[in-house]
N, C-alpha and C positions, 0 to 999 in steps of 0.2 A: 772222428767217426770210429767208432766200436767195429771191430775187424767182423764178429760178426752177424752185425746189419746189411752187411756188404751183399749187394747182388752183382754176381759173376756172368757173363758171357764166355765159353768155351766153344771154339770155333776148331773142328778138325774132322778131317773126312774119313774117318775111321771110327764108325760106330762102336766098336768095342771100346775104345780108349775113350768116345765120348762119354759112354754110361757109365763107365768104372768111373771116372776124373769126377762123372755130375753126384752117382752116388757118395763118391767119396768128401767131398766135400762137403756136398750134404748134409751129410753125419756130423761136420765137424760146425754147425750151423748156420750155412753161409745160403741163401736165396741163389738158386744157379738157374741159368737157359743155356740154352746147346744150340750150334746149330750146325749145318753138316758142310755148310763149305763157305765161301767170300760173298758168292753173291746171297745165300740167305741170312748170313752176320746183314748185308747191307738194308736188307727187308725189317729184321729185327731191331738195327740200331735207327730205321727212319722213326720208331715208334717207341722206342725203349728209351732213357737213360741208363750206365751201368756205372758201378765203382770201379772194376778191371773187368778187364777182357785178354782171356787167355788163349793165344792165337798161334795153330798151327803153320808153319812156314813152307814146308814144300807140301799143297794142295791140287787139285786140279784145278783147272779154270785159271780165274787171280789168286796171285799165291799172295803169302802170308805180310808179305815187307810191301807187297804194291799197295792191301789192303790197308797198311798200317799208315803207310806213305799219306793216301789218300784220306785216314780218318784225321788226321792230325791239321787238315786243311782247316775242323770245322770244331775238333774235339780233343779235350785234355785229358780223356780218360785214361787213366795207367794201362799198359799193356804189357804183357809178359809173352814172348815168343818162344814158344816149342821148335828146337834146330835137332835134326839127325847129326851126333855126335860126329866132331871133325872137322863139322861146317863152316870153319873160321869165317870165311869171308862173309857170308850168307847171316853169321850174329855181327860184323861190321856192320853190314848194311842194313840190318835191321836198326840197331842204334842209330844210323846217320839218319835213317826212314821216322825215326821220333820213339822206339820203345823203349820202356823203362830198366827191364832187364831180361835175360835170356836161359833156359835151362835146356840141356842138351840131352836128347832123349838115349839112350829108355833113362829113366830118371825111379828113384823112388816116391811114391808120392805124398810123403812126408815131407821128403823137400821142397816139393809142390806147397805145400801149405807154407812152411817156412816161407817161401820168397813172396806170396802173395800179402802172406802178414807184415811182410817188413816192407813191401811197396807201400801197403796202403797206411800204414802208421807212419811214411813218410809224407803224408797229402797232408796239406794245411788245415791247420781248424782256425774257424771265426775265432773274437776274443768272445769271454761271455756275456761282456759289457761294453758298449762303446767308452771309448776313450780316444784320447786327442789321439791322433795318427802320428806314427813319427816314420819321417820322410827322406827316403836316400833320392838326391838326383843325378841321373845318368844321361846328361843333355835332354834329349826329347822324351826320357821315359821317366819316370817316378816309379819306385819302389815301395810299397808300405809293409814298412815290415813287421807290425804286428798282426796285420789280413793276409800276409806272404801273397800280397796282390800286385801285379805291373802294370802301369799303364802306361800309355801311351797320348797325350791329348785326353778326349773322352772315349779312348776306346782301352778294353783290356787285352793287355797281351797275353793268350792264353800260356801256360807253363803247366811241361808235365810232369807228372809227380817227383820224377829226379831233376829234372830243373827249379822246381819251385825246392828241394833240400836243401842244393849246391846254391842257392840266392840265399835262403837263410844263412847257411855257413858261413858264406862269405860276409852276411850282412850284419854277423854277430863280432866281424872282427872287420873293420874296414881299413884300408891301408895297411890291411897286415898277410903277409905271404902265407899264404897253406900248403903244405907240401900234398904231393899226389897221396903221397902213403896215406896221410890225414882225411884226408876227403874218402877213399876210399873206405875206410874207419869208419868214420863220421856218417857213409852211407851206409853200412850195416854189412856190406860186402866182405869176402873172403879176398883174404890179400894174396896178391902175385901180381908179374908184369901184366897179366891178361888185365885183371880189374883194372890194371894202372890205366892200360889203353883204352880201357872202354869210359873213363873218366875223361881221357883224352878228348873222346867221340863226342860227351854230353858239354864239355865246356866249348865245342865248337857248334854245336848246333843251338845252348845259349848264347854267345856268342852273336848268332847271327839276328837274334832278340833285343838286342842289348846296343851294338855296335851299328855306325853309320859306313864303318868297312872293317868287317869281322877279319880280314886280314892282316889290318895295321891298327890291333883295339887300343882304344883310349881307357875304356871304364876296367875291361876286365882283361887284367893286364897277365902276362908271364912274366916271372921272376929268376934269370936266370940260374939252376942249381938250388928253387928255393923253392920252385910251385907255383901257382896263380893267387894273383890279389885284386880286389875290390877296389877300384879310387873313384868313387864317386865325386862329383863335385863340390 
């Protein structure tokens, strides 16, 4: 996907931030909707598709991580969660809720564009051509890692944009250990412990995709002193 073709939802209850973030973007060619709090995101997205959805976290009503919580029941769309500087726990739990990644306000909104661009050049593209599939198995899931597609039986597992990277990574190297630093890398992120632990967050809530007990995993394994590794069957 062309970053931008990309149509944005921005979700935050402060008018002014919303027009500044819609105009700005805007300009930068990207299809945007606003809306001014959770439950009119919930009105919009019964009707809409979106590429991201940039999601303010302390709201009135339902806040930002119930919202996210609750989309990821049904939707893979990337999301990027707006945190009042400090917030630590609040971007945990936003991650453990299913978001892609988090910027912490006031923000410049250059960086705004940055993180959106590298979210969505993380989402998988079709091949241009079908071709024979080639196939990781993970007991009950299948893997195709030229569609960066899971399944399950006949059902797909859906993967969000930082899950479906972290399956590529791993699925370009199998049986071989990645270090946190690596992955972090490899996701486009700014290195320090923070990114380290927020990698932490997304290989346990793959993890719970993957595994028949995401506690004691078989497929995606810890290494210890060396990272996480892929052992497919």
């Amino acid at each position: 996907m062309a970053e931008l073709d990309a149509h944005l939802l921005i979700v935050d209850d402060d008018e002014r931030i919303r027009d500044l973030l819609k105009k700005f973007l805007m300009r930068h060619g990207f299809l945007v909707t606003s809306a001014r709090d959770a439950a009119h995101a919930r009105r919009i997205l019964s009707g809409l598709d979106f590429d991201l959805i940039v999601l303010d976290v302390m709201m009135p009503g339902e806040d930002g991580i119930s919202l996210t919580r609750a989309l990821r029941e049904t939707k893979a769309t990337p999301i990027l969660l707006l945190t009042a500087r400090g917030e630590t726990e609040n971007r945990i739990s936003g991650l453990e809720a299913g978001a892609d990644d988090y910027l912490s306000k006031p923000f410049e909104p250059k960086e705004l564009l940055l993180r959106i661009n590298a979210i969505l050049r993380r989402m998988p593209e079709l091949p241009a051509a079908a071709t024979a599939p080639k196939v990781l198995t993970l007991g009950p899931i299948r893997y195709d890692i030229e569609r960066g597609e899971m399944w399950q039986g006949e059902e797909i597992v859906r993967l969000t944009a930082t899950e479906s990277q972290l399956m590529r990574i791993f699925a370009a190297r199998p049986g071989e250990a990645v270090s946190r630093t690596k992955l972090v890398e490899d996701l486009g992120r700014d290195r320090g412990q923070a990114q380290e632990r927020a990698v932490d967050v997304q290989i346990t809530r793959l993890r719970r995709k993957i595994e028949a007990d995401p506690k004691q995993p078989r497929y995606l394994q810890t290494v210890r002193g060396a990272g996480y590794m892929l052992a497919p069957d």
